[in-house]
C-alpha positions as CSV (number, residue, x, y, z in Angstrom):
1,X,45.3,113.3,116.5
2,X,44.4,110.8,119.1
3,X,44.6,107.0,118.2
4,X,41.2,104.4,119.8
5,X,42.6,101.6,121.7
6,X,42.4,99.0,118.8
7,X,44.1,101.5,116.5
8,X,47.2,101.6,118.9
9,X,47.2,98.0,119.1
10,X,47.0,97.2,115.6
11,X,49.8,99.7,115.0
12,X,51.6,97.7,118.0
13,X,51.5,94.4,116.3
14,X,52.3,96.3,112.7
15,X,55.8,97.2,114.6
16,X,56.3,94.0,116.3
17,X,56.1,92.1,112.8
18,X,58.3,94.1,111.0
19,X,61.1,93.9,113.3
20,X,60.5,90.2,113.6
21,X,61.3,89.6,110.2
22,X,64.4,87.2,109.2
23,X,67.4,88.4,108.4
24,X,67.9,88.9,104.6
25,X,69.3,85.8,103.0
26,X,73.4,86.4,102.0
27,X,73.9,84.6,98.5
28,X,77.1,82.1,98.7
29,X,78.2,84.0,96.0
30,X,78.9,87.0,98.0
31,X,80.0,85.4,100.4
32,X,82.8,83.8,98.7
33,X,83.8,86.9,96.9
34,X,83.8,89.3,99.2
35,X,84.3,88.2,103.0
36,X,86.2,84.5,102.8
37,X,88.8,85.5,99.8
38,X,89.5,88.7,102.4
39,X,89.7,86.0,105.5
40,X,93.3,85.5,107.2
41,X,94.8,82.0,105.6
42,X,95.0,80.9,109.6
43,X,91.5,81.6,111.2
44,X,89.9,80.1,107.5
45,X,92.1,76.9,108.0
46,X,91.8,76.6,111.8
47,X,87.9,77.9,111.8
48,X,85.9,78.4,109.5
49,X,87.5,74.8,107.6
50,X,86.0,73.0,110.9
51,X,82.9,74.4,111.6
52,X,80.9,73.7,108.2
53,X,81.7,70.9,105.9
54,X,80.5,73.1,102.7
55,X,83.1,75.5,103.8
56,X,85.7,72.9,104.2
57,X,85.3,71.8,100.5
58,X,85.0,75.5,99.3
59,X,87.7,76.2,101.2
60,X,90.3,73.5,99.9
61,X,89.4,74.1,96.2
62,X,91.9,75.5,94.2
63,X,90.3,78.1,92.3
64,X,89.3,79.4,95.7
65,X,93.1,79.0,97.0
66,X,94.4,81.3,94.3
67,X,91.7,83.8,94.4
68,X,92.0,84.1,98.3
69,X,96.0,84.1,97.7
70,X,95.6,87.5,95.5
71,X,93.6,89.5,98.7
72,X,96.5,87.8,101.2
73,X,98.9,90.7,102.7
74,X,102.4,89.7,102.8
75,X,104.4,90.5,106.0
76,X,107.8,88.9,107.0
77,X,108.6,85.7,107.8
78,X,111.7,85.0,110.7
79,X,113.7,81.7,111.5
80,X,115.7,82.5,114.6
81,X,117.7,80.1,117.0
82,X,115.7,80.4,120.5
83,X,118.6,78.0,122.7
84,X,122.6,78.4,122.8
85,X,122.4,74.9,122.9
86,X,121.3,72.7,120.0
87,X,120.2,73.9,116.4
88,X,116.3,74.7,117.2
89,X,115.0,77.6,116.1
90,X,111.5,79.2,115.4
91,X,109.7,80.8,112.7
92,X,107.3,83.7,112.8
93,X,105.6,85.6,110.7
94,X,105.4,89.9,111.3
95,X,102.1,91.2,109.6
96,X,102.5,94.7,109.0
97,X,99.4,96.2,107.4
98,X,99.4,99.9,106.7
99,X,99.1,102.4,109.3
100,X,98.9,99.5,111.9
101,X,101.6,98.3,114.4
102,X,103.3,95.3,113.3
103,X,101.4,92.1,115.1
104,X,104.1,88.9,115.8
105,X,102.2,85.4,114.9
106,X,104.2,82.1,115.8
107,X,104.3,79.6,113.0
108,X,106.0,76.7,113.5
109,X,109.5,75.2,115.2
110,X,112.0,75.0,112.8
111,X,114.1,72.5,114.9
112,X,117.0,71.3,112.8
113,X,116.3,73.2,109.6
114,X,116.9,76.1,107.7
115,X,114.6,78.3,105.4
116,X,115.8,78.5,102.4
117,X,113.0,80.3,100.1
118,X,109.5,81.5,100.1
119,X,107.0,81.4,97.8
120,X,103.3,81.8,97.8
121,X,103.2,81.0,101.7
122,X,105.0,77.5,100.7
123,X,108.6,77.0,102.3
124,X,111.7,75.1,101.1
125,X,113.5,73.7,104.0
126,X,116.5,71.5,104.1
127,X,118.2,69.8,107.3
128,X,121.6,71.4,108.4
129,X,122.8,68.2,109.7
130,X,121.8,65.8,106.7
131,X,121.7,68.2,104.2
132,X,120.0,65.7,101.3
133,X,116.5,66.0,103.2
134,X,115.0,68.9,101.7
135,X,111.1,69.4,102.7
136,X,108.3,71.6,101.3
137,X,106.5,73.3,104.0
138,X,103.2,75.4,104.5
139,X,103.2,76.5,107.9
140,X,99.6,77.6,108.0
141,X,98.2,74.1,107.2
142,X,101.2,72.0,108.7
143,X,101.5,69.6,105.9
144,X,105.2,69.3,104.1
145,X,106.9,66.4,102.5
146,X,109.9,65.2,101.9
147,X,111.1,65.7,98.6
148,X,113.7,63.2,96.2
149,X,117.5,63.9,96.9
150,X,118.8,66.1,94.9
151,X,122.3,65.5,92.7
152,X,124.7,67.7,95.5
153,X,122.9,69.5,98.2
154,X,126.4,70.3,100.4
155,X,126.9,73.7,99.0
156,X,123.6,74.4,97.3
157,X,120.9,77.3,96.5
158,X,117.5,76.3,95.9
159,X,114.5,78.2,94.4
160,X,110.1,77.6,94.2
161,X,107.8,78.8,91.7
162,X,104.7,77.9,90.1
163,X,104.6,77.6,86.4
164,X,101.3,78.5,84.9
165,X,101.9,76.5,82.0
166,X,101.6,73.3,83.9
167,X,99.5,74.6,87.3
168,X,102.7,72.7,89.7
169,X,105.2,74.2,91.8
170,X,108.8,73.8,90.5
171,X,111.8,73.2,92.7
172,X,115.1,74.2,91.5
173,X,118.8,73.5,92.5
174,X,121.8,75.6,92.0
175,X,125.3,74.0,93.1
176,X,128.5,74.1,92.0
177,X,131.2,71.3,91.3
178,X,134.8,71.7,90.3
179,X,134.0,75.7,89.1
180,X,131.7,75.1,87.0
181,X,127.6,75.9,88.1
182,X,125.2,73.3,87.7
183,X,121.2,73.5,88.0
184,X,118.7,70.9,87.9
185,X,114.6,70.8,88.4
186,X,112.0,69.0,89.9
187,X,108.5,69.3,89.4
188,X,106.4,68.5,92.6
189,X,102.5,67.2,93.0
190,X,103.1,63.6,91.6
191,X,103.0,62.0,88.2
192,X,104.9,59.9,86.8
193,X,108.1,61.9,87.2
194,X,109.4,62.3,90.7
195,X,113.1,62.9,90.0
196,X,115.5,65.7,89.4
197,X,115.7,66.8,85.4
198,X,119.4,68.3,84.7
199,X,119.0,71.5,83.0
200,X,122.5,72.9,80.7
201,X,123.7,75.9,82.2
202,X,125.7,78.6,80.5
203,X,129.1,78.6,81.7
204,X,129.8,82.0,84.3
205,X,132.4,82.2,86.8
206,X,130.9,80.8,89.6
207,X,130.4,83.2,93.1
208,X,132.1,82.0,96.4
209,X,128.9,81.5,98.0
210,X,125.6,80.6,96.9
211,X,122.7,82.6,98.1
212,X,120.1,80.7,100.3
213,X,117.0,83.6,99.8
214,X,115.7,83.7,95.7
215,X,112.9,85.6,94.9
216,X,110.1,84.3,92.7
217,X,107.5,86.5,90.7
218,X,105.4,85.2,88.0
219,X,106.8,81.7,87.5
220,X,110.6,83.5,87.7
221,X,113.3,82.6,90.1
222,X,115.8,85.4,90.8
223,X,119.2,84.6,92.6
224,X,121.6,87.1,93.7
225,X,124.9,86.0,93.7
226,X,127.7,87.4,96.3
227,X,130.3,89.3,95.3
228,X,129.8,89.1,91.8
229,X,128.4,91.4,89.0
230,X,125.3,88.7,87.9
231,X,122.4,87.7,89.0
232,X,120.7,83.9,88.2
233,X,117.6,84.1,86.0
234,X,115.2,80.9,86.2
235,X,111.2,81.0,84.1
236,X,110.4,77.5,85.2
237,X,108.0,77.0,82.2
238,X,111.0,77.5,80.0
239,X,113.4,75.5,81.9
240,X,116.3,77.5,80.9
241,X,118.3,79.6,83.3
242,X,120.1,82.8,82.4
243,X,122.7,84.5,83.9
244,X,121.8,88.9,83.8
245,X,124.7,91.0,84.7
246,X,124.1,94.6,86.3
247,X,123.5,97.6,84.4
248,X,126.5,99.4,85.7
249,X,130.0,97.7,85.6
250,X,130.9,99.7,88.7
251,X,128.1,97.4,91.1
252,X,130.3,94.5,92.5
253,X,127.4,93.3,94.5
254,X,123.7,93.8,95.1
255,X,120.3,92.8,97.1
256,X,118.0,91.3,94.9
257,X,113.9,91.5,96.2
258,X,110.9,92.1,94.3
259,X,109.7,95.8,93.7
260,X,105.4,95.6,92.2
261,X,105.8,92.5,90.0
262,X,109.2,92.6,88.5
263,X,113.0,91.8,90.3
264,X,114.9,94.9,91.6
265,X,118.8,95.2,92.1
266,X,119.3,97.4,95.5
267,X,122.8,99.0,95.3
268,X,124.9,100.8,98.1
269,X,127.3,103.1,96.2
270,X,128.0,104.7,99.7
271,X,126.3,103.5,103.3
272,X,123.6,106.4,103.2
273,X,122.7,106.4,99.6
274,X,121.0,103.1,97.3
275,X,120.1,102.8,94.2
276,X,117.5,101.1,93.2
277,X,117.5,99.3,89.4
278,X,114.4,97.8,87.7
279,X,114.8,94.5,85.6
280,X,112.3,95.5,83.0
281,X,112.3,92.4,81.1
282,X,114.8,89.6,82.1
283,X,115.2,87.7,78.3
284,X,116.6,91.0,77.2
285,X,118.3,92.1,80.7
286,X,116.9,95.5,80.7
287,X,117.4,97.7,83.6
288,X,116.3,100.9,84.1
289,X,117.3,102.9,87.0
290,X,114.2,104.1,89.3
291,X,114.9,105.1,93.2
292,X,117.6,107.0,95.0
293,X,117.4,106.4,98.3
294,X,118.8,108.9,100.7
295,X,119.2,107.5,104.5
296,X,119.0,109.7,107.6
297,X,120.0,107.5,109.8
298,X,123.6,108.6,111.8
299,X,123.0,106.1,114.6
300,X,122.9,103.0,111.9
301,X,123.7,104.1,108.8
302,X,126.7,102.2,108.3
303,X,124.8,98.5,109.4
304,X,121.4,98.5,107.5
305,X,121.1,96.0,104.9
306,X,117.9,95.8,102.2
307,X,116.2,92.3,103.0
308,X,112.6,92.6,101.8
309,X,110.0,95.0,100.2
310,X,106.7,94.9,101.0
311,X,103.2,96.8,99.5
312,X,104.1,96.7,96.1
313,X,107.6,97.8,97.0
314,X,106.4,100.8,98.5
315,X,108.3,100.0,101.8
316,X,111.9,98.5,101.6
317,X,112.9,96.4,104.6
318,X,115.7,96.8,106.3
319,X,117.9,95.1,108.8
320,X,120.1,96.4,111.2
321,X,122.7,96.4,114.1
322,X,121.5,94.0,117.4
323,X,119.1,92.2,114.4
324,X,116.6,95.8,114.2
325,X,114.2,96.0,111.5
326,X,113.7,98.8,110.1
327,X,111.3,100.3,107.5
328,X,111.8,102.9,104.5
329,X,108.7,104.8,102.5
330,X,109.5,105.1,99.0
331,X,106.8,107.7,99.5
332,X,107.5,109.6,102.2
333,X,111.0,108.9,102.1
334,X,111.3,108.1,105.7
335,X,113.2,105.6,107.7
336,X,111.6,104.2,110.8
337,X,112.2,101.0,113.3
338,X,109.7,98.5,113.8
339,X,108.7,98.6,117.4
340,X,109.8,94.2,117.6
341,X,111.8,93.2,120.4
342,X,114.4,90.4,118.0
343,X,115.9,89.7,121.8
344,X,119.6,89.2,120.2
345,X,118.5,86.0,118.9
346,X,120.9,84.9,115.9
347,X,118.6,85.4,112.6
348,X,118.7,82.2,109.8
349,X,116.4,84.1,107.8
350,X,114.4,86.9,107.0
351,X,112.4,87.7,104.0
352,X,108.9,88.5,102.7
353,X,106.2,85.9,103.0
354,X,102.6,85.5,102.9
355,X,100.1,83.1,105.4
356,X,98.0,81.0,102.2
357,X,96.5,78.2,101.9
358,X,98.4,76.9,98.7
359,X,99.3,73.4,97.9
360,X,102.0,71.6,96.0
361,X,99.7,69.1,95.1
């Protein structure tokens, strides 16, 4: 059927309006919920923060902070000394998202201090050289402070957390002084309490050597203590630390990382085989046995060491010989190296960690 001139033209202009309409209008709402909360901690602080002020509010708000913390990916964070010379080192963290290949993103110079733990993308460093300045640190948004000396801090193991009961971050402090373990707390963000609170500590045989890498899940600090057949138990609501000894009396010694939402003891009986033990509820020191891991691995098998898990503890970390990482599917059951070049650098510290936006204050 054959169209008159003004017909055609008309139909023209029909077209021409239709594709000319606005764009439809996005509701903040959405927004929010389901592109910013999925945003990298890094491009929202460095980007989107600067470019619109309603952002920058929205962004700093700490409903939004904890919501955006939940969709956050945890990777690995590294401190390694980059000179022979001097004590300065550098921190990166390794994102390693799911059938991707790990991407390396410089965080921050570590210069004269050492990581000690990692929690909610917030850091607890302390100075090797004047080891009473302790700092909290979030690389992603640069800010740290210093924090009030602690009672002993020369042979020391210190552990974060939030407690939900009071919405602050907790630090703790482990140390030891004529054999006998003391602990004391400090709860950060202000108020009229800026000072370390002594807590009373079971008596335990005290290890040789304090560990420097806690895990914290749910307001609970986990410590894994060398060489001995007990871990440290911290809820930092309760203020009351526990001492939870293995569930076999034949395990000497033990990695301690987070597997889902609960703590996990990762025992070598023999270099190729672990075992992997559930803490199923700390206050009644429950364990319950749920992993055997088998490794086929000649070439390494008798220098990988569990540091980390990662996606829900489907993927145990491991590290080995010349500083390799390496990674193991619970799933699959397979063992693979991370394609990172660590360049023989000497390692301070490796351990999970995720790029937020949180704040101690």
């Amino acid at each position: 059927m054959l169209m008159t001139i003004d017909e055609y033209r008309q139909k023209k202009i029909a077209r021409r309006k239709e594709t000319d309409q606005p764009v439809s209008y996005i509701p903040q709402d959405v927004i929010v919920t389901h592109i910013l909360h999925r945003v990298q901690a890094r491009t929202l602080y460095n980007g989107f923060r600067k470019g619109c002020k309603c952002w920058s509010s929205m962004i700093a708000h700490p409903p939004f902070i904890e919501k955006h913390l939940l969709h956050a990916e945890p990777g690995l964070i590294i401190q390694q000394i980059t000179t022979a010379a001097g004590n300065q080192s550098v921190m990166h963290f390794i994102e390693m998202k799911e059938r991707r290949n790990p991407v390396v993103q410089f965080l921050d110079r570590g210069y004269d201090v050492e990581i000690h733990v990692s929690c909610n993308g917030l850091l607890l460093l302390q100075n090797k050289s004047h080891r009473e300045v302790i700092y909290i640190s979030n690389p992603v948004t640069k800010k740290s402070e210093r924090l009030p000396p602690c009672t002993n801090s020369e042979v020391n193991a210190l552990g974060l957390a939030f407690d939900p009961s009071t919405r602050k971050y907790k630090a703790v402090n482990l140390y030891v002084i004529d054999g006998t373990v003391h602990c004391e707390i400090l709860a950060l963000g202000g108020g009229d309490d800026d000072t370390w609170k002594q807590i009373q500590v079971p008596f335990v045989e005290p290890p040789q050597e304090l560990p420097n890498m806690p895990v914290s899940i749910k307001g609970v600090i986990y410590w894994g203590m060398k060489s001995k057949d007990y871990i440290g138990c911290m809820d930092v609501s309760e203020e009351q630390i526990r001492w939870i000894f293995f569930p076999d009396i034949t395990i000497k010694n033990g990695n301690i990382m987070q597997i889902g939402d609960t703590a996990a003891l990762l025992h070598n009986p023999s270099p190729a085989h672990i075992g992997v033990w559930i803490l199923k509820d700390f206050r009644e020191a429950t364990w319950v046995k749920q992993h055997n891991i088998i490794l086929q691995c000649e070439r390494y098998i008798d220098d990988l060491h569990p540091v980390a898990s990662l996606r829900n503890g489907e993927v145990i970390i491991f590290l080995g010989p010349e500083e390799r990482l390496f990674t193991y599917s619970l799933k699959s059951n397979r063992l693979r190296e991370i394609g990172i070049k660590m360049n023989g650098k000497s390692l301070l510290f490796c351990n999970a960690h995720v790029n937020s936006l949180a704040s101690w204050k």
